[in-house]
N, C-alpha and C positions, 0 to 999 in steps of 0.2 A: 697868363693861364697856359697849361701845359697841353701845346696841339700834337707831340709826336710821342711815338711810343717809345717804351725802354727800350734798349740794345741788348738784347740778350741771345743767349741761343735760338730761343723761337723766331727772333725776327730775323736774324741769319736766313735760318729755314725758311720762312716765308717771301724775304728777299729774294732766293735762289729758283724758289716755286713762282714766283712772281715775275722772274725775269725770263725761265724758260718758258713760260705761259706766253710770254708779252712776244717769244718768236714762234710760238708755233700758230697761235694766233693771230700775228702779223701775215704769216706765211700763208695760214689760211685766209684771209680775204685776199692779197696780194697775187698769190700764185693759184690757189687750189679753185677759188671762185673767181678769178680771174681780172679782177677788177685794174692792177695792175700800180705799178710801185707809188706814183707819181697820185693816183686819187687814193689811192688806201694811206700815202700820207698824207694830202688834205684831209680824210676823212675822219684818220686817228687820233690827228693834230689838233683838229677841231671837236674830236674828243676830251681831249687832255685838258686844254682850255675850259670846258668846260666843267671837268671835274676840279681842274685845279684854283678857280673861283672860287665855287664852293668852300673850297678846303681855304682858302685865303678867307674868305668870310666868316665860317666859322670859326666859336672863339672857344673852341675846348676840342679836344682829343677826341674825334670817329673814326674806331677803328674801320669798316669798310670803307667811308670815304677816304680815307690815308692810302687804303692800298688800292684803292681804284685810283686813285692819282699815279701811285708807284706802277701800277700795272698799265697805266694810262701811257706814261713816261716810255714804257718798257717797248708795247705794240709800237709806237711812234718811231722810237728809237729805230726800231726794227726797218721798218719800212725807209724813215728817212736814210739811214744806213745805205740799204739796197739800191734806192736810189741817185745817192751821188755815186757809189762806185758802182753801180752798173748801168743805169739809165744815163748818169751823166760819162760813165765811163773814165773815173778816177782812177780807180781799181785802191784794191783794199789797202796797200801802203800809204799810198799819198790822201784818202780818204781819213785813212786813221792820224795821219800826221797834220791834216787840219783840224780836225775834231780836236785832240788832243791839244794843239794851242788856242783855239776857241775857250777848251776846258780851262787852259791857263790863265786867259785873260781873265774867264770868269771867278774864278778861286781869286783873282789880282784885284779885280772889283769890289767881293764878298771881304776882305782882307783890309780893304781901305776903308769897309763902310762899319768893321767891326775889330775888335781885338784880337778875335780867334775864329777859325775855321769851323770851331766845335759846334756841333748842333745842339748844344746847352746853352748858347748864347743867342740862339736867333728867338727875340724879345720883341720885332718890330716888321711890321707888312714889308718892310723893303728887303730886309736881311732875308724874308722868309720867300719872298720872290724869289731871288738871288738862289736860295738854296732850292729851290725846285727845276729855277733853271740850269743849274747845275748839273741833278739828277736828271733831266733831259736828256743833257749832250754827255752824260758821262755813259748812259744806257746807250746811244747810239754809238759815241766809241765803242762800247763793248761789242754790238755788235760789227762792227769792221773788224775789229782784232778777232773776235773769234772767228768770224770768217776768214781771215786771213791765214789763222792758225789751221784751220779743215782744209783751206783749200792748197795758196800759194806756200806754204808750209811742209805740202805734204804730209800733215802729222794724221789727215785724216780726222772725224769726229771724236771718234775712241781716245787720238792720240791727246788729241785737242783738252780734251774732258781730264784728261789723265794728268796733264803739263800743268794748265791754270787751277788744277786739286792739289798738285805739289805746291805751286808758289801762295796758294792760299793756306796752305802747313805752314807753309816758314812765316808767313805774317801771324798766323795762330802761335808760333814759337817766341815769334820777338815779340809781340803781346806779351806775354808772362814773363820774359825770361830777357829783355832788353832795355832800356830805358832809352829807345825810339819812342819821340814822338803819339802818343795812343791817336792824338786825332789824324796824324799823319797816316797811320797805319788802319784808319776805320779809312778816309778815304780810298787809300791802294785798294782793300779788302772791299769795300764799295764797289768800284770799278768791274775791279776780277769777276764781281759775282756775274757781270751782265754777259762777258765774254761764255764764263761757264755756261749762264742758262742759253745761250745763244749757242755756243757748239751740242749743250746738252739735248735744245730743241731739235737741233738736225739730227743728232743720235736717233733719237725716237723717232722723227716723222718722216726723216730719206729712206728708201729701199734698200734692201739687202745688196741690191749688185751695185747702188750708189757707195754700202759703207756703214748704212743705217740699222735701224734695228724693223723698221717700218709698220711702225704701229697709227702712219700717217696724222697729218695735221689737226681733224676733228677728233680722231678718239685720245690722243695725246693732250690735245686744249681742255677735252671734258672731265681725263683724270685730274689732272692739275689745277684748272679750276675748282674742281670738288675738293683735292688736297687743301687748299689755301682756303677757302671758305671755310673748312672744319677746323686748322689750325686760326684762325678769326675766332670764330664762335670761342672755343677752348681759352684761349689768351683770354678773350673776354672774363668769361666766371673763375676764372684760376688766378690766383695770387704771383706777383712775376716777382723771381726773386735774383734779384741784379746783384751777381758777380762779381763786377770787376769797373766799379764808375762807368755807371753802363753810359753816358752820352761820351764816354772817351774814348771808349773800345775802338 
């Protein structure tokens, strides 16, 4: 039975709203309420768990519980991020160069226990564990890399936001116009998106003399949350009309 949703424009869009939610929201219980990197990922973590149960139990398609998982994924990420490379003091290269072979290994596992990468093929609780844990450590890469792009970069957030919207062009290009890989290219595009919402979150919520636009961490998490709730609701009663084999995008 079909628990994930089409790939289509909209879930792009909710992805992206999803991901900058999951850092401004990390950021807010971690830095703004102070709670601090190390329990806001226990706490978020043992959020995730818990929503992603759920989501493993059930045996059909909820859209909020899909994206409370993805958003579950996202805050986690954020925090857990933060944490190796500042509390444990990685810094964001070497943080993102473990993540990233973490990610490897796991893509190396999901790969052995199945034919294909493609999210049209996970037909069985293990494959679909697999694929969430995935989306775990791929959101917490995102976040080291976009950190690393705002900060040791110097690209700055603007910059940051500006570079990972280009290389998500060119994956948008090879899509139609390459015979890459589609599921190759829905991961890359995966990835990027968590980077983006993560440089995107600091845009919004840092101060002007940080670089930001500082519309801070609560009123930045209560647009976005409203954003994605409405595009939920919407996807719900609207007919989705899939483009382009939408589980290969």
């Amino acid at each position: 039975m079909k628990k994930f949703p089409e790939i289509t424009l909209y879930f792009w869009i909710m992805k992206i709203c999803a991901t900058t939610l999951g850092e401004t929201a990390g950021d807010l219980l971690s830095m703004t309420m102070n709670v601090g990197y190390a329990l806001s990922s226990i706490i978020l973590i043992s959020l995730f768990f818990i929503a992603l149960i759920s989501q493993l139990l059930s045996k059909r398609y909820h859209p909020f519980l899909y994206w409370t998982v993805i958003l579950a994924t996202s805050t986690a990420g954020t925090t857990m991020s933060d944490f190796m490379d500042r509390t444990l003091g990685l810094g964001y290269a070497r943080g993102s160069l473990i993540l990233c072979t973490i990610l490897l290994i796991i893509f190396a596992c999901w790969r052995l226990s199945t034919a294909s990468l493609s999210v049209n093929n996970i037909t069985t609780f293990k494959v679909e564990l697999i694929y969430w844990t995935a989306i775990l450590f791929s959101n917490t890469l995102g976040t080291a890399l976009g950190d690393f792009l705002a900060d040791d970069s110097h690209l700055g957030f603007a910059g940051g936001v500006l570079f990972i919207s280009i290389l998500l062009g060119l994956i948008i290009l090879a899509t139609f116009f390459t015979t890459i890989s589609k599921t190759l290219l829905f991961w890359l595009a995966f990835v990027l998106t968590r980077p983006f919402g993560a440089t995107m979150g600091d845009l919004l919520t840092k101060t002007k003399v940080k670089g930001g636009l500082g519309f801070g961490t609560i009123g930045s998490s209560l647009i976005l949350a409203s954003i994605l709730i409405l595009f939920i609701l919407f996807t719900r009663r609207s007919p989705i009309v899939n483009i382009n084999d939408a589980h290969e995008i």
